[in-house]
C-alpha positions in Angstrom: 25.9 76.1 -26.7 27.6 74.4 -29.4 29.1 71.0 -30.6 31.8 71.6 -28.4 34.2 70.4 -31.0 36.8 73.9 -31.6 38.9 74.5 -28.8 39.7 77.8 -29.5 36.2 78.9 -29.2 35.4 76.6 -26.3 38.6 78.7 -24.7 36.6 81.8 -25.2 33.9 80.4 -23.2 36.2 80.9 -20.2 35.2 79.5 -16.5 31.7 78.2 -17.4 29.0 75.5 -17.9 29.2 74.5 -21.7 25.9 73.1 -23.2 27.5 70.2 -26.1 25.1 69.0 -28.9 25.9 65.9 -30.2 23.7 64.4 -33.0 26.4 62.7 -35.6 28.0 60.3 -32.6 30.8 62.8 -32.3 30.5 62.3 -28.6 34.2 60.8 -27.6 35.5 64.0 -29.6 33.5 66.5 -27.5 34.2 65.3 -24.5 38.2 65.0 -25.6 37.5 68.9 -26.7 36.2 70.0 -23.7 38.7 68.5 -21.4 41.5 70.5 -23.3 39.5 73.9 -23.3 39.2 73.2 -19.4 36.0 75.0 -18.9 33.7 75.0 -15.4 31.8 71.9 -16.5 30.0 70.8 -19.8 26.3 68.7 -20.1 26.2 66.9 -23.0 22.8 66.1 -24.4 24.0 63.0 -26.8 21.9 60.5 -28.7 24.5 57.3 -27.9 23.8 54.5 -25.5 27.7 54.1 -25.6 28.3 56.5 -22.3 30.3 54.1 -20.0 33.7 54.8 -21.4 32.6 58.7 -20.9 31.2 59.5 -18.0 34.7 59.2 -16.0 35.3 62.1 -17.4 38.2 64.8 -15.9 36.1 67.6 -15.5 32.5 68.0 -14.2 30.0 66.7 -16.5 26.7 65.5 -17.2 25.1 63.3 -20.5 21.4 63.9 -20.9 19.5 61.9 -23.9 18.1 64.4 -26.8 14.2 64.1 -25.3 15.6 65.3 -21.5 17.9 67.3 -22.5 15.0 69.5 -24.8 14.2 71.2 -21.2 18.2 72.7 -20.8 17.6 74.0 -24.3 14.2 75.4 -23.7 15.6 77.1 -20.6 18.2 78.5 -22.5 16.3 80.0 -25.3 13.4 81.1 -24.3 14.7 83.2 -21.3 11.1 84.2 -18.7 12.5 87.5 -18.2 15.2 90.1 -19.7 18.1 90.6 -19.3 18.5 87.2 -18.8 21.6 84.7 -18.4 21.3 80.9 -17.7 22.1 79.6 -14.2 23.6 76.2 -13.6 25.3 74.0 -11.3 26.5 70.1 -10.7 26.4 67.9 -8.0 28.0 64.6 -7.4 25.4 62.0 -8.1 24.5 60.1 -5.5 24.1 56.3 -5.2 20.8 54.9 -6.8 19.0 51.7 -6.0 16.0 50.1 -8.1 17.3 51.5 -11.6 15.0 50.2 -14.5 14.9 48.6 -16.4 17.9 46.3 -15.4 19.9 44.8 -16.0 20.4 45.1 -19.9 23.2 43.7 -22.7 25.7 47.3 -23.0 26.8 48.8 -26.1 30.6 47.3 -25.7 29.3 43.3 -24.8 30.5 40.8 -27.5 28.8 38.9 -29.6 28.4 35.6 -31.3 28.7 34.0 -33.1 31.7 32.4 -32.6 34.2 32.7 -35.3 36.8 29.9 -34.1 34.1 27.6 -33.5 30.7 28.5 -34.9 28.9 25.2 -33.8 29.0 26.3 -30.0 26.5 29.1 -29.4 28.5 31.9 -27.5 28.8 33.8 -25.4 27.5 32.0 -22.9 26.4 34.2 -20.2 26.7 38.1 -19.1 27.1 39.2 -15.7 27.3 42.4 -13.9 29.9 44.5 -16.2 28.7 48.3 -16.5 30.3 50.9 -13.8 31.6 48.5 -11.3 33.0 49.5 -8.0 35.9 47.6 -7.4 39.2 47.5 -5.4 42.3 48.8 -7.6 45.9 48.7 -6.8 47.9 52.0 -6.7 50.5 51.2 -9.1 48.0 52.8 -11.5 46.1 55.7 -11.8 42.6 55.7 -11.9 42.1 59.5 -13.7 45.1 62.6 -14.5 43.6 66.1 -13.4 45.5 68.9 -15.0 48.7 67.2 -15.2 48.3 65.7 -12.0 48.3 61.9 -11.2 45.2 60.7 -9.0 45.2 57.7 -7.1 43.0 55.5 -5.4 42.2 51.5 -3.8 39.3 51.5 -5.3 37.7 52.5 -8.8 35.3 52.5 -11.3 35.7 50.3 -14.9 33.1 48.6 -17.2 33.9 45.6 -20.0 34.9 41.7 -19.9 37.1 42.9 -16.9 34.8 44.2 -14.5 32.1 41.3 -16.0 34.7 38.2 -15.3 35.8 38.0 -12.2 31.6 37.7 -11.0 31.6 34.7 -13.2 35.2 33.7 -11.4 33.6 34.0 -8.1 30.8 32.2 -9.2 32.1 29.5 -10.3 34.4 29.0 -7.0 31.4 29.1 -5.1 29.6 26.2 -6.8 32.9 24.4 -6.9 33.1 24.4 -3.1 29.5 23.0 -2.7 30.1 20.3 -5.2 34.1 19.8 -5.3 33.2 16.8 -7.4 31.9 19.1 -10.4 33.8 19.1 -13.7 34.2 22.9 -15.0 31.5 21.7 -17.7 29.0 21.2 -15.1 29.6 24.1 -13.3 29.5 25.9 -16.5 26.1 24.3 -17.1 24.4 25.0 -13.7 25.4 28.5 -14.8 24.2 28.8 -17.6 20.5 26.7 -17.2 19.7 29.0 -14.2 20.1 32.2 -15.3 17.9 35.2 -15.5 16.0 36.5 -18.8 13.4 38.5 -17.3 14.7 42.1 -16.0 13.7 44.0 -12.9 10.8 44.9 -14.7 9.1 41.9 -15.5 9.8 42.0 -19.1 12.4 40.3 -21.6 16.1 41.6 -21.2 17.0 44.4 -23.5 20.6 44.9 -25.8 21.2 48.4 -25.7 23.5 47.6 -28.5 20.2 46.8 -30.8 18.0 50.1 -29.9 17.0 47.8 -26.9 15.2 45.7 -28.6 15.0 42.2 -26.8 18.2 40.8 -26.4 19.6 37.3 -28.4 21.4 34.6 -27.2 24.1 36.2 -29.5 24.1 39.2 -27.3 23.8 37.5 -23.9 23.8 34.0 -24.4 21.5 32.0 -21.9 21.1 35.2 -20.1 22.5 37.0 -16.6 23.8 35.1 -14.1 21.9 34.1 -10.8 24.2 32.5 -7.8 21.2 31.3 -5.6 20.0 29.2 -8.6 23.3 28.2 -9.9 24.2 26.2 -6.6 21.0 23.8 -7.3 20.4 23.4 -11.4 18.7 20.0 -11.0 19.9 19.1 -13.9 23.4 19.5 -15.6 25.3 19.2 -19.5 28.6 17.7 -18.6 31.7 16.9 -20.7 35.2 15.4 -20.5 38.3 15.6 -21.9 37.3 13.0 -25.0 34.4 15.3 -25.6 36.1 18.0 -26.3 38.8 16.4 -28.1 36.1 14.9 -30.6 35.4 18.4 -31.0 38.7 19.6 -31.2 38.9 16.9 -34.2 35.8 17.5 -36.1 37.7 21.0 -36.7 40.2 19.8 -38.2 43.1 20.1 -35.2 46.1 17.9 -35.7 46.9 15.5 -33.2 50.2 17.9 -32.1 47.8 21.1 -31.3 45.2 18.7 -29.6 48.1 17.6 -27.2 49.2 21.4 -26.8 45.7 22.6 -26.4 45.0 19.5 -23.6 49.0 19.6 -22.1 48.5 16.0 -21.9 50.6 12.8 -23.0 47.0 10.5 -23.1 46.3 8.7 -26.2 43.5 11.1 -27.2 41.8 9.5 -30.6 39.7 11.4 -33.7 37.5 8.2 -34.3 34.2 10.0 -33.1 34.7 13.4 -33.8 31.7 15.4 -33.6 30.8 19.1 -33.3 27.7 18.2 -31.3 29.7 19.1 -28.1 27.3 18.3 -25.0 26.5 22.0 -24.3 23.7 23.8 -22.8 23.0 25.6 -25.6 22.1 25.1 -29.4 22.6 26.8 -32.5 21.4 26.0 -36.1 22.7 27.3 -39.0 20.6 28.0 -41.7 22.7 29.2 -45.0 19.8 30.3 -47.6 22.2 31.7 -50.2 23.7 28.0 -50.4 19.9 26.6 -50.6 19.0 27.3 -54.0 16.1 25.1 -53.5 14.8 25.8 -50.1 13.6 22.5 -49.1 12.8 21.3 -46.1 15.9 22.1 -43.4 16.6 19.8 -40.4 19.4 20.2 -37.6 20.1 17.9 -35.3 21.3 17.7 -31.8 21.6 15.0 -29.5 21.8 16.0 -25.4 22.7 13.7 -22.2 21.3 15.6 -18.9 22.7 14.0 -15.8 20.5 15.0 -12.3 22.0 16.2 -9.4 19.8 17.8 -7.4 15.6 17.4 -6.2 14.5 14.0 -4.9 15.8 10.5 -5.9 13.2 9.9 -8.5 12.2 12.8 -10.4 10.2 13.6 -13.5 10.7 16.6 -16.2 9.0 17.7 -19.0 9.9 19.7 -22.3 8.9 23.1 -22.4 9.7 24.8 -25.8 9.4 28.5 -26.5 8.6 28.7 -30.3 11.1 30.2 -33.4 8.8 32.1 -35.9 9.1 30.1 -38.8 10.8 27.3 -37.6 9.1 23.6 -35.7 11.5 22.7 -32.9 11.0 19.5 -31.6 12.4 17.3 -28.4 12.2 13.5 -28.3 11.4 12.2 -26.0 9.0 14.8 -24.2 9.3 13.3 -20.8 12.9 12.5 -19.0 12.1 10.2 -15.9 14.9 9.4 -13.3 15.1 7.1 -11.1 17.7 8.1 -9.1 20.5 10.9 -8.5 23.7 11.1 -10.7 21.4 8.9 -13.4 21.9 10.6 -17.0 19.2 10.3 -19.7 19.5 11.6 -23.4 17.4 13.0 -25.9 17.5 14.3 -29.3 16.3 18.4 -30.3 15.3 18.7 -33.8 15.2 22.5 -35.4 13.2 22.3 -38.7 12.8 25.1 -41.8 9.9 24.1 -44.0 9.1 25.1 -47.2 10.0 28.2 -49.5 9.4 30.8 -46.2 12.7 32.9 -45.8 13.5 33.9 -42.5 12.4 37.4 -41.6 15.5 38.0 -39.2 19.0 37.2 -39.1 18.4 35.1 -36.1 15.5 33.7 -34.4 15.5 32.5 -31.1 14.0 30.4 -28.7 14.3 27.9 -25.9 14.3 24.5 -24.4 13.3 24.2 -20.7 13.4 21.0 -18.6 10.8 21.4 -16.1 10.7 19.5 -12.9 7.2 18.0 -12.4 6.4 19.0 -8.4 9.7 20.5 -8.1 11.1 23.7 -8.5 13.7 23.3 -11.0 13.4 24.9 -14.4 16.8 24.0 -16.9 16.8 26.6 -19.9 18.6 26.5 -23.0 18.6 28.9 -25.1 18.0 28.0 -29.1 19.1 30.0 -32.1 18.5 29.6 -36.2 20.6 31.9 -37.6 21.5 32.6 -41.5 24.6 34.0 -40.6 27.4 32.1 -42.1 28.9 29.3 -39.9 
């Protein structure tokens, strides 16, 4: 029972369980240790969160938190009888159904914002990431026992990898239900109908922030939901120009615009804007630059076009408040009069007064809500004073 982290001593051990302690985050050490000292197994009773990349480990193993793992070192210690030596064994764990809380932003996720283009609030969505069983080709191995090369058609992998191609399928479905979607739609039916509650009723977690409840800088407008996503009622879309305005208000030449679009069409810069028509907002609020700390006011202007519910259809503004901040939506009320119609309104994200902000970034939301329907579009709103 050590910190598993000299492998002469661990060599000592000989053909037996190890006990590691790991309190300094020395984890990817230990296990590295451990593997080379090839003992009968190791449990390793770690205070990370950051296990995925571990737990494929070549050996028999188990990772206990520091509170659980207090019973292995009680049992170990204080011994019931005399002579006494410490049994143990491991077993393959089995597959489990109706873990909570779930799902929750990993360790590894990225976050926002983004650095190439701050005015879009990324990333946009998570999906399924963490310990995914998936099919693998052969050319690869998927672990190396003892010098031996394992293979198999199937494996398991976390990261943007495992987490993509769920978005990928996603997408394809919607695309084959409405072929006449422009990828900004179907980016926007994803992104209005997913899920922020977990299987637990409550407000997802980022195990990256001691689980505290997660940002749209950690997971964006939230985890996906296909069912939803096939019927947003509303949708954000944008073309080519749009983006190209975007494209210019940061300051792209004309010659990477026509590399980044592959296209000979006489794109122009004369209404660049970095108000891109997204499903999402974020406000930038730089205090060391506001010596003064008056009044603060961002902008954003929004055209929603429907697509789904019945020909005429009403929605109202729901807004889930910023501490600190008035957020406001004009108008309140989007009536349409028939399907494929687009209306536009303006979001207003206000700082008053000398009150700093008490966090790095606040967060709320804006949701369209259909009035005697069943569709609900989120957008997820951040004030941030990070710098853009």
């Amino acid at each position: 029972m050590n910190k598993c982290d000299n492998i002469e001593k661990l060599k000592k051990v000989g053909y037996k369980i190890v006990v590691c302690i790991d309190t300094n985050e020395s984890l990817g050490n230990q296990v590295e240790v451990v593997g080379v000292a090839r003992v009968a197994g190791a449990i390793f009773i770690t205070n990370t969160n950051f296990l995925e990349f571990y737990i494929k480990s070549s050996f028999p193993a188990i990772f206990m938190n520091l509170q659980n793992g207090q019973a292995i070192l009680d049992y170990i210690r204080n011994p019931s009888s005399s002579p006494f030596v410490p049994r143990a064994s491991l077993e393959f764990r089995k597959t489990r159904i109706g873990t909570k809380p779930a799902p929750f932003v990993p360790r590894f996720s990225s976050r926002g914002p983004s650095l190439s283009c701050p005015a879009v609030l990324k990333p946009d969505i998570v999906a399924p990431g963490t310990l995914v069983l998936s099919s693998w080709t052969r050319v690869n191995t998927v672990a190396d026992l003892n010098s031996h090369h394992l293979f198999s058609n199937f494996n398991i992998e976390s990261g943007t990898s495992m987490s993509c191609p769920h978005v990928a399928g996603l997408a394809a479905l919607i695309k084959s239900v409405h072929p006449g979607w422009s990828p900004a739609a179907i980016r926007s039916a994803i992104m209005t109908t997913a899920d922020v509650i977990d299987n637990t009723f409550a407000a997802i977690k980022d195990a990256g922030d001691n689980y505290k409840v997660a940002s749209p800088l950690a997971m964006g407008a939230g985890q996906v939901n296909p069912n939803k996503a096939l019927d947003p009622g509303l949708i954000y879309d944008a073309d080519a120009q749009d983006y190209v305005n975007l494209l210019c208000s940061m300051n792209f030449t004309m010659k990477q615009i026509k590399t980044i679009t592959r296209s000979s069409h006489p794109f122009g810069c004369s209404n660049r804007s970095s108000d891109l028509n997204y499903p999402s907002f974020i406000a930038f609020f730089n205090e060391k630059n506001d010596s003064s700390l008056n009044v603060q006011a961002k902008e954003f202007k929004r055209t929603v076009t429907k697509v789904g519910g019945h020909a005429m259809s009403v929605y109202k503004a729901r807004i889930t408040p910023i501490d600190g901040f008035l957020v406001n939506v004009a108008p309140k009320v989007l009536s349409f009069k028939e399907k494929y119609e687009k209306l536009s309104y303006k979001l207003t994200v206000i700082k008053a007064g000398p009150r700093r902000m008490n966090d790095v970034v606040a967060h709320g939301s804006l949701t369209w809500v259909e009035v005697g329907g069943h569709h609900e579009v989120r957008s997820p709103i951040v004030a941030t004073s990070l710098s853009a």
